[in-house]
N, C-alpha and C positions, 0 to 999 in steps of 0.2 A: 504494500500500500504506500501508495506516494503520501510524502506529508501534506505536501498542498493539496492535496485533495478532502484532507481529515481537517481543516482549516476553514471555519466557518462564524460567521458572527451571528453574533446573539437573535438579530432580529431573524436568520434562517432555523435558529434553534425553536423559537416561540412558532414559527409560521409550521414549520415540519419536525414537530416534535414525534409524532407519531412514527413517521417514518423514519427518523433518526433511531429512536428505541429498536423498531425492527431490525435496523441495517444494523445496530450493536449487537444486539443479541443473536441474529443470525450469522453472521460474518465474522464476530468479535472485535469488531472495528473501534477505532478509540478516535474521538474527537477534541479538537483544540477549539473552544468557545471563547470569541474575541468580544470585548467591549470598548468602544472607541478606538478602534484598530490595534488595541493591547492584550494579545493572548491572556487568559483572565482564570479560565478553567478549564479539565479536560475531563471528559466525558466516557466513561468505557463500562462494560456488561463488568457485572460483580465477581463472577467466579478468575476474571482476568487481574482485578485489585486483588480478590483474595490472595493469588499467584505473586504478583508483585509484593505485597506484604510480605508473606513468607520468605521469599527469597532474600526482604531486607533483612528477616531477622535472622538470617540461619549465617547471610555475610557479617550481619553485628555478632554472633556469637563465634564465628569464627576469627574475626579481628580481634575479640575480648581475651578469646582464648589464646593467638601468636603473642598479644601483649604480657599476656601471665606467663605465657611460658620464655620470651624474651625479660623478662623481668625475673627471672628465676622462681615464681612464684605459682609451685606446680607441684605433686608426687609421680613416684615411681607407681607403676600399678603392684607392683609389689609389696611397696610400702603402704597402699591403697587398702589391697585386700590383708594385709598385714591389719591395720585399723580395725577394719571392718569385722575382723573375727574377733577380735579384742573386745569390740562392743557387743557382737552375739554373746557372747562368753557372759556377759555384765549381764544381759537378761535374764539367760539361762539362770 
């Protein structure tokens, strides 16, 4: 999909809104909604944000996690499960 083609202002949004929704959700088309000629918001079928969202949080956990472990601030999984049975133990 060309961008200029997903590029549309607001008063094509109000006039064809119906068929804006259609072409989203059939197509998964994403639109840029302009007001006063300044791209302002953009427009796309839910399961496609859903997709976008996850993907932000899975590269924030992955950055959080090169940070801790460039910061020395990590364990061994041996030392992990090491812990871990430590604390079984305590319940038991």
């Amino acid at each position: 999909m060309k961008l200029s083609e997903s590029v549309k202002p607001i008063s094509y949004l109000k006039a064809h809104a119906s068929e804006i929704i259609n072409d989203i959700s059939t197509n998964r088309k994403t639109f840029i909604i302009t007001q006063n000629g300044e791209a302002k918001v953009i427009v796309q079928d839910l399961e496609t944000y859903e997709q976008t969202k996850e993907s932000l949080a899975l590269l924030k956990i992955i950055s959080q996690s090169k940070k801790s472990l460039n910061d020395g601030n990590y364990k061994t999984h041996t030392k992990a499960f090491r812990d871990l049975k430590k604390q079984i133990k305590k319940i038991q």
